[in-house]
N, CA and C atoms as an extended XYZ file, in Angstrom:
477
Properties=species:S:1:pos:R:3:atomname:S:1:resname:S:1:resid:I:1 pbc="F F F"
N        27.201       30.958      138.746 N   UNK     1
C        26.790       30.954      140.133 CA  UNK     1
C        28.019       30.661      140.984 C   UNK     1
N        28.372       31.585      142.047 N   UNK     2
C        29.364       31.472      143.082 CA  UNK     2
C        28.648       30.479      144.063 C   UNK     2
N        29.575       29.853      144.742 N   UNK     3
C        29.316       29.141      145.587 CA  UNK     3
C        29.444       29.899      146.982 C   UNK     3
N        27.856       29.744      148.078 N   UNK     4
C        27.959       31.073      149.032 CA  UNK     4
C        28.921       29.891      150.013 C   UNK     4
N        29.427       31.421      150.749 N   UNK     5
C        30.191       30.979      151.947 CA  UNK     5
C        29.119       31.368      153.235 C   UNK     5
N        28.552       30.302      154.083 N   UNK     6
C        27.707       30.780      155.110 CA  UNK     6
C        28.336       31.787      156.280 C   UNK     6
N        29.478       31.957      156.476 N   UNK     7
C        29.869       32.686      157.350 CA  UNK     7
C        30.349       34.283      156.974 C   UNK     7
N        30.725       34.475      155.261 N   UNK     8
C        30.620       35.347      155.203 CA  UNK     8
C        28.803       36.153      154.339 C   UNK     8
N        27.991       35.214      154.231 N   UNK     9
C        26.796       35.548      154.063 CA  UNK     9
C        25.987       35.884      155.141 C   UNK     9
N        26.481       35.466      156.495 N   UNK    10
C        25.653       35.471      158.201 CA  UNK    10
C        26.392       37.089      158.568 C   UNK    10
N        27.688       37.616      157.838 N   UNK    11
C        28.521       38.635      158.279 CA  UNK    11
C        27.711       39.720      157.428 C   UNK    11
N        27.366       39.540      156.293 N   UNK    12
C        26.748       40.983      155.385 CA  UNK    12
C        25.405       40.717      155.972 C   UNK    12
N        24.367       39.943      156.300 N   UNK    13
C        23.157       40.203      156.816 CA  UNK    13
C        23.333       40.776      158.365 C   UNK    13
N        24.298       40.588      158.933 N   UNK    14
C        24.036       41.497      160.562 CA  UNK    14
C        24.613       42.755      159.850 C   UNK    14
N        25.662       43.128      158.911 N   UNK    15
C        26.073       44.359      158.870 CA  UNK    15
C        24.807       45.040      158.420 C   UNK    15
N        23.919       44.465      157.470 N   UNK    16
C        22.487       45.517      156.723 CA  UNK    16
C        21.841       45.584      157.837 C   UNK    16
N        21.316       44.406      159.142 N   UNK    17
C        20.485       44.580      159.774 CA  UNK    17
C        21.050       45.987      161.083 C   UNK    17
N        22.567       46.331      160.934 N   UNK    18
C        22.847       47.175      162.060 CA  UNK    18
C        22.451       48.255      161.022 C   UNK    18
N        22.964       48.753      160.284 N   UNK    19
C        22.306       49.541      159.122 CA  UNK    19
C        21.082       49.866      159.095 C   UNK    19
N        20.122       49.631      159.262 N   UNK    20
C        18.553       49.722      159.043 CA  UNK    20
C        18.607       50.010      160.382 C   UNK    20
N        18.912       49.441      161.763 N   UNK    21
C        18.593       49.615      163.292 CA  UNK    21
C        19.280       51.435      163.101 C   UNK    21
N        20.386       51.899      162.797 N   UNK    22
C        21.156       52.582      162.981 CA  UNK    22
C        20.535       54.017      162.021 C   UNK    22
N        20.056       53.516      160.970 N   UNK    23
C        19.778       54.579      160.062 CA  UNK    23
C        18.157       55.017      160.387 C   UNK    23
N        17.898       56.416      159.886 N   UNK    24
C        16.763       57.222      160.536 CA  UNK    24
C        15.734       56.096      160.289 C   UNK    24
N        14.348       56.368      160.676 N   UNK    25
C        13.140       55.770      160.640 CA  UNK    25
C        12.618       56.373      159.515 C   UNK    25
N        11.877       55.467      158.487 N   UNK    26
C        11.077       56.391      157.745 CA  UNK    26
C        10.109       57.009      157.738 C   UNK    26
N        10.152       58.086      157.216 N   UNK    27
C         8.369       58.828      157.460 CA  UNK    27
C         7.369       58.317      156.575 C   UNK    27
N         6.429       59.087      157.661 N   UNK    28
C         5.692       58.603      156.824 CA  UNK    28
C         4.930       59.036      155.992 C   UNK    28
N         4.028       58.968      154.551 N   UNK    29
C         3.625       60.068      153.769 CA  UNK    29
C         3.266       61.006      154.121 C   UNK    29
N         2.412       61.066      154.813 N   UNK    30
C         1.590       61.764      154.885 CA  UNK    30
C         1.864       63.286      156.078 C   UNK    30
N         3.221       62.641      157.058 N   UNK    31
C         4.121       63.518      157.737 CA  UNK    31
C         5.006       64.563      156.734 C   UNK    31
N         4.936       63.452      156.004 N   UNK    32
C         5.928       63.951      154.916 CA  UNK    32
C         5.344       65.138      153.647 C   UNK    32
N         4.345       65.027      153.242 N   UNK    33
C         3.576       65.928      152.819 CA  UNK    33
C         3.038       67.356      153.599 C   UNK    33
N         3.001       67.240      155.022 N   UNK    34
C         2.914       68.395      155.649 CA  UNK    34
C         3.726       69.115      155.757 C   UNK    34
N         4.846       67.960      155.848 N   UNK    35
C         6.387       69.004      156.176 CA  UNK    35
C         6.641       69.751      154.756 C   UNK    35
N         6.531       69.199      153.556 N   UNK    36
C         6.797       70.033      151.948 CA  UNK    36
C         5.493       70.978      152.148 C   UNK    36
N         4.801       71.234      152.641 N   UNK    37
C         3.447       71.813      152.174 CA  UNK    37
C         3.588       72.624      153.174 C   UNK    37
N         3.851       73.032      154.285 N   UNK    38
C         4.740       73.521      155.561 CA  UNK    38
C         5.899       74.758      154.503 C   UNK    38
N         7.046       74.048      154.027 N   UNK    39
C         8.397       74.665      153.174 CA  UNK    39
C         7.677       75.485      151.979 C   UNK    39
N         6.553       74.968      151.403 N   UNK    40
C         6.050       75.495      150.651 CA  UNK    40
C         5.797       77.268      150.734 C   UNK    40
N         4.754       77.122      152.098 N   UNK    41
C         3.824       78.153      152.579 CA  UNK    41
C         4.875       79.320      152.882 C   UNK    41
N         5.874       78.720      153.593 N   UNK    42
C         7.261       79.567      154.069 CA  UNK    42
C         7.856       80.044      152.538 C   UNK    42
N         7.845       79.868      151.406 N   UNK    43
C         8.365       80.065      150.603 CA  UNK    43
C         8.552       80.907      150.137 C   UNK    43
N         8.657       82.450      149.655 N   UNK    44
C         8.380       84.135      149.178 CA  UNK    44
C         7.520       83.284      147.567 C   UNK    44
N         6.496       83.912      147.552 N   UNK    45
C         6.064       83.761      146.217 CA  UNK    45
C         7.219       84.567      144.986 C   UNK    45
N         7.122       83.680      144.323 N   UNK    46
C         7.742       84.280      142.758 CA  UNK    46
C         7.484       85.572      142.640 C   UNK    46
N         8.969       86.533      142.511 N   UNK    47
C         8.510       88.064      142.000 CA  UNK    47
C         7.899       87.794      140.391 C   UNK    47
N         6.601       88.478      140.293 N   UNK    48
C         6.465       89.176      139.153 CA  UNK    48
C         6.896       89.821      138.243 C   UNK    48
N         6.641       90.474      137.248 N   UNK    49
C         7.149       90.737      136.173 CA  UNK    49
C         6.554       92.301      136.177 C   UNK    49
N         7.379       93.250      136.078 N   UNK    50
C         6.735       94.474      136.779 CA  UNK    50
C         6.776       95.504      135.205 C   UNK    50
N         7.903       94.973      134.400 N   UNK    51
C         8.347       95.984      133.504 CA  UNK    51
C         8.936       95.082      132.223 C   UNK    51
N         8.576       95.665      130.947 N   UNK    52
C         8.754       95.204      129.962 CA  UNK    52
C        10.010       96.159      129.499 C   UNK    52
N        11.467       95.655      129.057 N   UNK    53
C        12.016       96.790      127.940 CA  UNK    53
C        12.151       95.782      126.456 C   UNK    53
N        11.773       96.763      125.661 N   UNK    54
C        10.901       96.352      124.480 CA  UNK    54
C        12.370       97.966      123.668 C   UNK    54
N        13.166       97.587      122.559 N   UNK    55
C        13.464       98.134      121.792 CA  UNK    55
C        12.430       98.826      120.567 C   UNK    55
N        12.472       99.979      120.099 N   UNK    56
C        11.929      100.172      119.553 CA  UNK    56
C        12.251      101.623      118.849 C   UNK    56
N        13.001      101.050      117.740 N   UNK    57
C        14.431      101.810      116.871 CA  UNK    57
C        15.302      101.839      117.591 C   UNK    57
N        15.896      103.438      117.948 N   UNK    58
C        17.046      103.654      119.132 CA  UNK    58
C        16.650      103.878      119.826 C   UNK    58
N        15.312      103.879      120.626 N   UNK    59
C        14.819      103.500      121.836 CA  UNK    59
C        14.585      102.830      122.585 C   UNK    59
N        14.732      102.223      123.848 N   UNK    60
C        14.277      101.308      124.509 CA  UNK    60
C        12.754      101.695      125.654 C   UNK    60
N        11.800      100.922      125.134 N   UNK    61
C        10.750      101.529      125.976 CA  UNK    61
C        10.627      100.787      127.336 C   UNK    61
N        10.359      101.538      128.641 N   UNK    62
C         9.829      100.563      129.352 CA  UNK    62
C         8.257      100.325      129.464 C   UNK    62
N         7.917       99.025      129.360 N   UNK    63
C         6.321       99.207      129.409 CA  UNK    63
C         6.019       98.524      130.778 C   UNK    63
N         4.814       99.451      130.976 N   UNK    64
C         4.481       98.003      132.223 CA  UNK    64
C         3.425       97.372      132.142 C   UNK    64
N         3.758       96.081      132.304 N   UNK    65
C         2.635       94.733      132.365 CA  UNK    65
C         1.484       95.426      132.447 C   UNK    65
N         0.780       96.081      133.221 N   UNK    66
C        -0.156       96.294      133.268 CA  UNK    66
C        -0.756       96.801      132.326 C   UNK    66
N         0.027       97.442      131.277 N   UNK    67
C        -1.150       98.221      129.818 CA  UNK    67
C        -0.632       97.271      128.706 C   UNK    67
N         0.035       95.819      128.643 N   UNK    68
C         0.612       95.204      127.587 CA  UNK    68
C        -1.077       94.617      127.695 C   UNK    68
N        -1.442       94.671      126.289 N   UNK    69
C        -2.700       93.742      125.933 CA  UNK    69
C        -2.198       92.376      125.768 C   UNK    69
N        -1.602       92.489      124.782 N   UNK    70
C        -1.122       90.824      124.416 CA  UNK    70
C         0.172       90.454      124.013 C   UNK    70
N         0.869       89.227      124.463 N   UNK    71
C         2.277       88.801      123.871 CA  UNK    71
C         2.210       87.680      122.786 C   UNK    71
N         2.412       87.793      121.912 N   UNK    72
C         2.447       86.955      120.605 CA  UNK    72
C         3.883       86.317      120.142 C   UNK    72
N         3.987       85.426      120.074 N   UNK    73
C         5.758       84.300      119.554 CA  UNK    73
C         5.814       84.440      118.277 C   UNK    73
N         6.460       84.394      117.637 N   UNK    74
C         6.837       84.435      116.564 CA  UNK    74
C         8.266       83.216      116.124 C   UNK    74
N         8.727       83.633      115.403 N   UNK    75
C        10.045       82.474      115.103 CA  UNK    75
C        11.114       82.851      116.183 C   UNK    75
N        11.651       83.819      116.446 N   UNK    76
C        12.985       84.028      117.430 CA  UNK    76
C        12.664       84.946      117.908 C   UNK    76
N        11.291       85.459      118.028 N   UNK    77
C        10.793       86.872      118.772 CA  UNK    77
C         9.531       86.576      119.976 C   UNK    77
N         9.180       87.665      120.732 N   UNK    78
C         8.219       87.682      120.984 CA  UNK    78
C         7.874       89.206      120.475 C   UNK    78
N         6.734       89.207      120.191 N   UNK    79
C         5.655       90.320      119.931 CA  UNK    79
C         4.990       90.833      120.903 C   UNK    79
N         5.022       92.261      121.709 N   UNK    80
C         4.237       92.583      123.142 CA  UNK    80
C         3.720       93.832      122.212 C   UNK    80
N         2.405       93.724      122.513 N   UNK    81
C         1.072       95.059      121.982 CA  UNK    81
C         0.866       95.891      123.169 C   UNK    81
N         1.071       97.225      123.689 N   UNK    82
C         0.699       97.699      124.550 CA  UNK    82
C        -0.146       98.858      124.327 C   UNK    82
N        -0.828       99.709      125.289 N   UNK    83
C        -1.416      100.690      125.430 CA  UNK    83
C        -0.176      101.970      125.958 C   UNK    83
N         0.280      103.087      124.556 N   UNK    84
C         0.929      103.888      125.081 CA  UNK    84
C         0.310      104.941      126.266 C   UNK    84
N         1.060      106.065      126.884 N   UNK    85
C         0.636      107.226      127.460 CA  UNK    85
C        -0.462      107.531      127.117 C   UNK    85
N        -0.803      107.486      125.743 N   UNK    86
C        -2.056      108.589      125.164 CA  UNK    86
C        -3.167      107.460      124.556 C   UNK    86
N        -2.694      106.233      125.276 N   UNK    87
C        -4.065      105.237      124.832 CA  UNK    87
C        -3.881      104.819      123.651 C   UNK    87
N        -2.629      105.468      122.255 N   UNK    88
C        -2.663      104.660      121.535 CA  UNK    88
C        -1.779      103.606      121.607 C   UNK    88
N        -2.269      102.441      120.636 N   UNK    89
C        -1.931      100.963      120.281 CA  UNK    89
C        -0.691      100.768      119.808 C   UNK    89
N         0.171      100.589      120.922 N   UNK    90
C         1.784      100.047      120.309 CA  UNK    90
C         2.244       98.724      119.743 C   UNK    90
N         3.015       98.450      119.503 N   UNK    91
C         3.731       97.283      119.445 CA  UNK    91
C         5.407       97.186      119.184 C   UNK    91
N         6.086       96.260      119.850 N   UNK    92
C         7.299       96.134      119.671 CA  UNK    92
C         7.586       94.295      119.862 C   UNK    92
N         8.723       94.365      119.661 N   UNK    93
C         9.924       92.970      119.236 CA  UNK    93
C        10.524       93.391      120.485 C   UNK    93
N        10.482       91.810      121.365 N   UNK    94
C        11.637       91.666      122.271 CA  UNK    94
C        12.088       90.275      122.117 C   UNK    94
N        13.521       90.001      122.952 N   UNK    95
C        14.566       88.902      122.470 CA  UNK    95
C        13.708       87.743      123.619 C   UNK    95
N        12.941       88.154      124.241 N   UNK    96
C        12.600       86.898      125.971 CA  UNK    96
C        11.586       86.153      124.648 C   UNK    96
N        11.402       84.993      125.445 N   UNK    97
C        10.734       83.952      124.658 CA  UNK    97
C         9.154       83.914      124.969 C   UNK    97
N         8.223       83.657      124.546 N   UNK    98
C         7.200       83.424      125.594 CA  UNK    98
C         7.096       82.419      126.488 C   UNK    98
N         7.787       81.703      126.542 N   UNK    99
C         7.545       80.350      127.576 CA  UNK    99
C         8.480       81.023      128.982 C   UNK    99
N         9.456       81.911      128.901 N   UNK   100
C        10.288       82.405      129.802 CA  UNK   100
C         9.063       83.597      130.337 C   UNK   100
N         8.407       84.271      129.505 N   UNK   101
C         7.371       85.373      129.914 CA  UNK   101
C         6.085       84.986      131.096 C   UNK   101
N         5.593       83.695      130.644 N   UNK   102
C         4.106       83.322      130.936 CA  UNK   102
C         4.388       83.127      132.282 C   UNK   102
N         5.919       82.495      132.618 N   UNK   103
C         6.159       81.730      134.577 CA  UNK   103
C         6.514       83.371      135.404 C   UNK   103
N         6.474       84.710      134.466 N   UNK   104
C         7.007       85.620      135.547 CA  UNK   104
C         5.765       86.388      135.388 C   UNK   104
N         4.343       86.463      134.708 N   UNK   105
C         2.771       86.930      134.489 CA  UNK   105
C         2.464       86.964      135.883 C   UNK   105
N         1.235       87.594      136.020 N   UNK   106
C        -0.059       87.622      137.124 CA  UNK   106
C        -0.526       86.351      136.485 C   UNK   106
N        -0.940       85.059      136.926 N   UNK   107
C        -1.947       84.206      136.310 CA  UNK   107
C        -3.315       84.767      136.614 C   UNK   107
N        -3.695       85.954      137.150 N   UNK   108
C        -5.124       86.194      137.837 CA  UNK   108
C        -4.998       87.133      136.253 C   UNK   108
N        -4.215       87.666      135.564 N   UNK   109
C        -4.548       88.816      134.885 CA  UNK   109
C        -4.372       88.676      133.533 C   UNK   109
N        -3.317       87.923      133.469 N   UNK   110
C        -2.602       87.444      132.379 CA  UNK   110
C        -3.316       85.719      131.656 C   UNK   110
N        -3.358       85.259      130.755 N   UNK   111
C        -3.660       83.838      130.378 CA  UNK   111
C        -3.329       83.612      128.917 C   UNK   111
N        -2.734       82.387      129.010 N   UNK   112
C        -2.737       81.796      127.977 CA  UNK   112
C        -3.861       81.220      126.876 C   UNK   112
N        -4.448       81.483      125.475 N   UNK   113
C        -5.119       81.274      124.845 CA  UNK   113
C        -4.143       80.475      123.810 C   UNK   113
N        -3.489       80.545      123.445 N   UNK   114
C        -3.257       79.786      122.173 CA  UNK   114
C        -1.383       79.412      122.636 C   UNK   114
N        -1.029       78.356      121.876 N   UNK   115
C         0.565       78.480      122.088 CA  UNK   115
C         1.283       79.170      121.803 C   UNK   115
N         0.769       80.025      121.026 N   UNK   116
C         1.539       81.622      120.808 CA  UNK   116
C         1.063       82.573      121.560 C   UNK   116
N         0.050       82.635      121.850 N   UNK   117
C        -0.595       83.765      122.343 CA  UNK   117
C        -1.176       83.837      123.985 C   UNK   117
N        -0.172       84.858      125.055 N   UNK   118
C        -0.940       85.306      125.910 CA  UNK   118
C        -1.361       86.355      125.920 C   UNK   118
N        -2.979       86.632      126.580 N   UNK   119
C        -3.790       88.175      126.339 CA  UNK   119
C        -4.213       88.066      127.594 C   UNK   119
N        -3.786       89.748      128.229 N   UNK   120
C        -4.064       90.421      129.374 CA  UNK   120
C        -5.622       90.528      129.382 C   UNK   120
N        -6.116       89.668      130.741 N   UNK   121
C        -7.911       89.738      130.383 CA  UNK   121
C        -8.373       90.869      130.713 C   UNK   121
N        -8.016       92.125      130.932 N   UNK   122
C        -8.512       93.369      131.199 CA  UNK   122
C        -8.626       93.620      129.896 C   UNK   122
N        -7.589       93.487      128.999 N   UNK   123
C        -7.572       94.120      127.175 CA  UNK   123
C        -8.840       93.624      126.560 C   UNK   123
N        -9.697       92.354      127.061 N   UNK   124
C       -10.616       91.692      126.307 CA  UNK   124
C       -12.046       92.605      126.215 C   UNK   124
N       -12.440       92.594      125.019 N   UNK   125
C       -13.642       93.237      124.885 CA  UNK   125
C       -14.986       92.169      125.008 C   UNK   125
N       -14.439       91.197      124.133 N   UNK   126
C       -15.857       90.009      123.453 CA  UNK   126
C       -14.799       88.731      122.929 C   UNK   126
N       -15.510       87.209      123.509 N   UNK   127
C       -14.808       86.743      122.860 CA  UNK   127
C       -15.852       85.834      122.082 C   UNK   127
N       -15.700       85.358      121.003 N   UNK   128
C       -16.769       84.903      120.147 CA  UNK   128
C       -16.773       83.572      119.516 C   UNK   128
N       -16.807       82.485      119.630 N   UNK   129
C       -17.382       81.415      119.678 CA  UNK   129
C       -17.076       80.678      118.141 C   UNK   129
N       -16.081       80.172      117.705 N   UNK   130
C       -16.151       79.801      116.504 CA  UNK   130
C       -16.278       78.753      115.883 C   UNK   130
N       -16.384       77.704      114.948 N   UNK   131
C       -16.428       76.391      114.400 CA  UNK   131
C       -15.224       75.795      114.976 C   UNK   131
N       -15.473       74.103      114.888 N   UNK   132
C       -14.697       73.635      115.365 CA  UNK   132
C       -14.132       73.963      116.987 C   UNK   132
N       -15.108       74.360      117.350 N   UNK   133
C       -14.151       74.258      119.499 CA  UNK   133
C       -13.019       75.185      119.344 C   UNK   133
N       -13.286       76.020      118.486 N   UNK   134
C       -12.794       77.551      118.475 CA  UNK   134
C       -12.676       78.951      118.793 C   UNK   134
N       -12.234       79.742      119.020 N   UNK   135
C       -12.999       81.063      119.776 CA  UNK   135
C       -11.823       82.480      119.058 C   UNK   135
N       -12.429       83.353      118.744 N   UNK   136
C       -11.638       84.499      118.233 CA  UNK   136
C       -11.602       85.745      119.654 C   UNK   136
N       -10.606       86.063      120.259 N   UNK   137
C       -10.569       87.427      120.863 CA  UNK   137
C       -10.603       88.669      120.251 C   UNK   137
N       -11.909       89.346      120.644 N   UNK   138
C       -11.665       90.788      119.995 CA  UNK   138
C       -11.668       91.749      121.227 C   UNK   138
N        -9.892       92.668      120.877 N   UNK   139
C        -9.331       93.937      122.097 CA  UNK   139
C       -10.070       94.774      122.247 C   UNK   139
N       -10.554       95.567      123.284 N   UNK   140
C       -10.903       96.634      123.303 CA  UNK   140
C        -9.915       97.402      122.870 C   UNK   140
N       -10.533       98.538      121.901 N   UNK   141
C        -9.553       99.452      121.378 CA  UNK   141
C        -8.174       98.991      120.140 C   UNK   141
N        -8.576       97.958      119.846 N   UNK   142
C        -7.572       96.940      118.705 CA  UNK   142
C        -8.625       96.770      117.728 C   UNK   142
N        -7.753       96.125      116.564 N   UNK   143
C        -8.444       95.688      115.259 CA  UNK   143
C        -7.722       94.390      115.157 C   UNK   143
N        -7.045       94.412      116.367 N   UNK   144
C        -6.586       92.093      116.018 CA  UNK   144
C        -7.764       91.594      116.500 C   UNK   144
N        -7.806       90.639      116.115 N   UNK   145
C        -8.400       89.295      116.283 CA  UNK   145
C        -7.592       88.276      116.812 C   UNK   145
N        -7.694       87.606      117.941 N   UNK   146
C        -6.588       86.612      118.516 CA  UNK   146
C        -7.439       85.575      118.704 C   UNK   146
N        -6.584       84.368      118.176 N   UNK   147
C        -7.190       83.009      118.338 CA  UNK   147
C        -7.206       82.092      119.811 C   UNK   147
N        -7.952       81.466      119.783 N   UNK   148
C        -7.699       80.846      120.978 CA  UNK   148
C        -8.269       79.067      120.541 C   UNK   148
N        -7.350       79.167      120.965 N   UNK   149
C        -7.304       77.254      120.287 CA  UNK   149
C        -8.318       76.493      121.062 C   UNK   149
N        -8.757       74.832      120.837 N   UNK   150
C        -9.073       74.259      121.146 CA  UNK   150
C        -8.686       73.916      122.611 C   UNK   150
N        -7.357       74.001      123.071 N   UNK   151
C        -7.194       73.359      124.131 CA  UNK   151
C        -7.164       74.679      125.331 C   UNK   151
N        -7.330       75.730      125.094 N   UNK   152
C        -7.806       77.059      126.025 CA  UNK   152
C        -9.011       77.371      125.801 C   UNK   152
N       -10.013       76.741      125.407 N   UNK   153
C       -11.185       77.389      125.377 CA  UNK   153
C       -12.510       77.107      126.525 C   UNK   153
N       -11.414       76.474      127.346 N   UNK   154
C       -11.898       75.956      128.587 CA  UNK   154
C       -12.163       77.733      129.498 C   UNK   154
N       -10.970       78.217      129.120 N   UNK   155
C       -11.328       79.074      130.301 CA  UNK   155
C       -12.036       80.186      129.706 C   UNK   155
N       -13.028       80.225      128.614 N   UNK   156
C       -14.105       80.866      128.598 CA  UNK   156
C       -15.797       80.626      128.931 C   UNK   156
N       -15.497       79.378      129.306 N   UNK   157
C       -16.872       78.335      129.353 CA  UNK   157
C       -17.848       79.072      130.072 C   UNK   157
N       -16.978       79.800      131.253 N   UNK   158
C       -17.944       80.303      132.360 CA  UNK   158
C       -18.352       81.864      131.999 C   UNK   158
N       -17.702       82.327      130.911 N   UNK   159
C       -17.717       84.213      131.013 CA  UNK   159
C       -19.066       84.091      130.036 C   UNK   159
């Protein structure tokens, strides 16, 4: 313990108290929440994700979001299933991750079912109800079966 000096302890309390007189006023929450929620509204929504290129041999395809049924993870891949030109059932390997995929989706179109698996809800035919707080997706026009875990099976409650 230092021993205080009163005259230089009377000198740092007027310097904080000119400090606080001198420095802005604070807001207050709830000003303060309008103004972020204000910056918000002004904000351009996030571009979308308009186009997939998906290798596939010495080709590169472009697909677009809109006919990809489902994106599936794998170990260092993602897996995208689409609907070609002629309606049949593609699939290809791309290098994007799914966690980089799901933040550039439609959330109105697109959803997450499982931690591997997002499926375009237009692709859905039936989804079916399984043991354990489980549920299987079956595609229109597919022969997968996609799982949907326990902790997404919320957003079938209502269909």
């Amino acid at each position: 313990m230092k021993p205080v000096d009163a005259a230089r302890l009377s000198q740092t309390v007027a310097r904080l108290q000119e400090r606080l007189r001198s420095a802005q006023p604070a807001l207050h929450s709830e000003l303060l929440l309008q103004q972020l929620a204000a910056q918000l509204e002004r904000r351009p929504a996030p571009e979308r994700l308009r186009w997939i290129r998906a290798s596939v041999g010495q080709t590169v395809d472009l697909i677009p979001v809109a006919d990809v049924d489902y994106l599936r993870a794998g170990e260092k891949y993602t897996s995208v299933a689409w609907r070609g030109q002629a309606g049949e059932a593609r699939e290809a390997i791309i290098r994007a991750t799914l966690k980089d995929l799901i933040g550039q989706l439609d959330a109105a179109q697109f959803a997450q079912v499982h931690r591997s698996v997002v499926v375009n809800l237009n692709s859905i035919a039936r989804v079916v109800r399984g043991d354990n707080e489980t549920a299987d997706i079956h595609l229109k026009g597919r022969a997968e079966v996609l799982p949907v875990s326990r902790s997404y099976l919320h957003l079938f409650r209502q269909m």
